[in-house]
Wavefront OBJ file of the C-alpha trace (Angstrom):
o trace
v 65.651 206.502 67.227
v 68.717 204.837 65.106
v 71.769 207.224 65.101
v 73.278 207.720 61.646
v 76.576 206.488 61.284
v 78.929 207.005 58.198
v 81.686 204.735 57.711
v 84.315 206.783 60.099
v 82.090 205.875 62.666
v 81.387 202.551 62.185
v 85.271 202.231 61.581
v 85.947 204.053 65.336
v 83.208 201.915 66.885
v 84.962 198.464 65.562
v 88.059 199.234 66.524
v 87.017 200.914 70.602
v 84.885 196.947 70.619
v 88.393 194.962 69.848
v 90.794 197.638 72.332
v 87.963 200.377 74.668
v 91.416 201.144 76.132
v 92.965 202.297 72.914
v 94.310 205.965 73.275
v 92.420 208.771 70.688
v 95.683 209.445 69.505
v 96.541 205.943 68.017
v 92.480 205.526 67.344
v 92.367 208.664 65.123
v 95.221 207.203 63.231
v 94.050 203.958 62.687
v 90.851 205.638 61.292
v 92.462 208.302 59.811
v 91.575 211.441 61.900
v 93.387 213.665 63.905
v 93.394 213.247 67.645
v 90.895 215.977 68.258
v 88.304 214.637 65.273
v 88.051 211.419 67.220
v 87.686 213.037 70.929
v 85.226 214.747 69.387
v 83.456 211.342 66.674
v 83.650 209.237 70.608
v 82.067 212.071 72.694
v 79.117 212.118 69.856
v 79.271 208.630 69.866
v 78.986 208.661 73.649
v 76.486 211.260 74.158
v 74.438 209.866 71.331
v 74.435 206.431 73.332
v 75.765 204.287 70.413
v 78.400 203.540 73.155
v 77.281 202.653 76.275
v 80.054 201.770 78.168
v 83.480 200.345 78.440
v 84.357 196.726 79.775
v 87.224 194.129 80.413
v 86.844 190.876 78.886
v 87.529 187.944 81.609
v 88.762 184.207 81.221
v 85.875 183.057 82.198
v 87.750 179.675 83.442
v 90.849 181.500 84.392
v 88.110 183.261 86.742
v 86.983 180.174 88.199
v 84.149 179.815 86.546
v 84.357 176.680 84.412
v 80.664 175.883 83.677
v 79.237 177.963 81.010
v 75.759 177.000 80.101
v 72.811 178.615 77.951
v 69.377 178.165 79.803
v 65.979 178.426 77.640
v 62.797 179.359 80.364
v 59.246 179.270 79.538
v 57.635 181.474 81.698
v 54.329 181.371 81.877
v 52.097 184.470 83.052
v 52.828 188.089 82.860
v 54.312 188.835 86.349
v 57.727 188.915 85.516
v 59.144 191.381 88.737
v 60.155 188.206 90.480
v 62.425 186.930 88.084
v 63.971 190.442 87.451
v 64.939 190.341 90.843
v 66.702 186.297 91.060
v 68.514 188.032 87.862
v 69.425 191.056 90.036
v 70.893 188.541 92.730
v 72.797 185.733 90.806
v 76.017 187.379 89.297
v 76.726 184.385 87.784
v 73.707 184.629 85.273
v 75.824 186.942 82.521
v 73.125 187.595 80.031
v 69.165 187.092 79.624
v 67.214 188.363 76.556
v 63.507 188.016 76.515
v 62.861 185.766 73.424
v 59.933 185.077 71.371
v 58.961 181.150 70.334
v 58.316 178.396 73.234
v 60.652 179.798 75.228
v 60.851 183.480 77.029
v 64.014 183.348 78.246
v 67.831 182.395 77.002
v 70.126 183.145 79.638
v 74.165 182.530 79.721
v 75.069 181.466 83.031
v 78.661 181.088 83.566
v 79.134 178.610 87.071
v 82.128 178.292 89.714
v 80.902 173.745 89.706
v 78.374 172.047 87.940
v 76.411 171.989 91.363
v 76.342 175.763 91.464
v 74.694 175.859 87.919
v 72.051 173.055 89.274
v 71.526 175.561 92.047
v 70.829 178.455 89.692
v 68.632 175.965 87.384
v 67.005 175.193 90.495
v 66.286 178.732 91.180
v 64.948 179.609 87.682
v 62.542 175.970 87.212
v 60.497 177.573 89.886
v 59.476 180.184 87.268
v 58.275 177.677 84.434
v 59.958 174.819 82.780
v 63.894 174.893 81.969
v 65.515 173.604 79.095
v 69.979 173.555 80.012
v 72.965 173.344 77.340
v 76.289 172.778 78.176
v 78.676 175.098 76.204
v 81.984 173.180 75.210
v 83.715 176.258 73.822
v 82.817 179.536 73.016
v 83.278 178.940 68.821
v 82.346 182.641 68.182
v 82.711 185.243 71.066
v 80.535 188.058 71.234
v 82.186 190.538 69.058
v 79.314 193.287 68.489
v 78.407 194.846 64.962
v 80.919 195.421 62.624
v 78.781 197.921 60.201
v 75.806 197.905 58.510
l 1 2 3 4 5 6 7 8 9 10 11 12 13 14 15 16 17 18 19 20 21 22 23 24 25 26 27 28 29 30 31 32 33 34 35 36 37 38 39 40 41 42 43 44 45 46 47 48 49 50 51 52 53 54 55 56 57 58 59 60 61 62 63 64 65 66 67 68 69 70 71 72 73 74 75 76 77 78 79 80 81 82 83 84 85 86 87 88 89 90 91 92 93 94 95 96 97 98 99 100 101 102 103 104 105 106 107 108 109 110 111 112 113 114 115 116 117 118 119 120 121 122 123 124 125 126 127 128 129 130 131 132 133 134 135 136 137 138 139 140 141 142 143 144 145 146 147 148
């Protein structure tokens, strides 16, 4: 069930997705609540499970990875406990959502080489057909929901 969120919410939760490090103390004053307000809006939050977690954002290339590609999958059948486990293993496969249309799967796959993604292709075409796109640049990073 959908949590409702007023606008200091949806204010706290826009500014934790640009800084999760931000202290409560200059988070309740960029939203306009005092220091215990906001320990207790994020804990809410938190319990809640509107946030989920915190993360570091990575240079993907600075990392070494330099290939990032999106990979559509048509998979056909229903037996889909194989797969779940290749996505367990290959760390370099950052994303899949299950997708309706042709294809089942998109998956971002972010690759040391262009062999290593042909590796990981390789890996997934034994589930059903592939479809690969190079990305040039990421135009539009994931940024998350800014409000309703």
């Amino acid at each position: 069930m959908a949590e409702t969120l007023d606008a200091t919410d949806w204010a706290i939760l826009v500014e934790l997705q640009k800084d999760g490090r931000l202290p409560l103390t200059e988070l309740g004053k960029r939203v306009s609540l005092s220091a215990s307000a906001t320990t207790e809006r994020v804990k809410r939050l938190e319990s809640a499970g509107v946030i989920t977690g915190y993360r570091a954002e990575i240079d993907l290339e600075k990392a070494g990875y330099v290939v990032l590609a999106v990979v559509r999958l048509k998979y056909p059948g229903s037996k889909h406990a194989p797969l779940y486990k290749l996505l367990a293993e290959r760390t370099e496969i950052l994303e899949c959502l299950r997708t309706t249309g042709d294809d089942c799967y998109a998956l971002k796959i972010a690759a040391p080489s262009m062999g290593r993604l042909e590796e990981i292709v390789n890996e997934l075409a034994l589930f059903g057909s592939t479809n690969t796109n190079i990305v040039y640049n990421q135009t539009l990073p994931y940024r998350g929901p800014q409000g309703p």
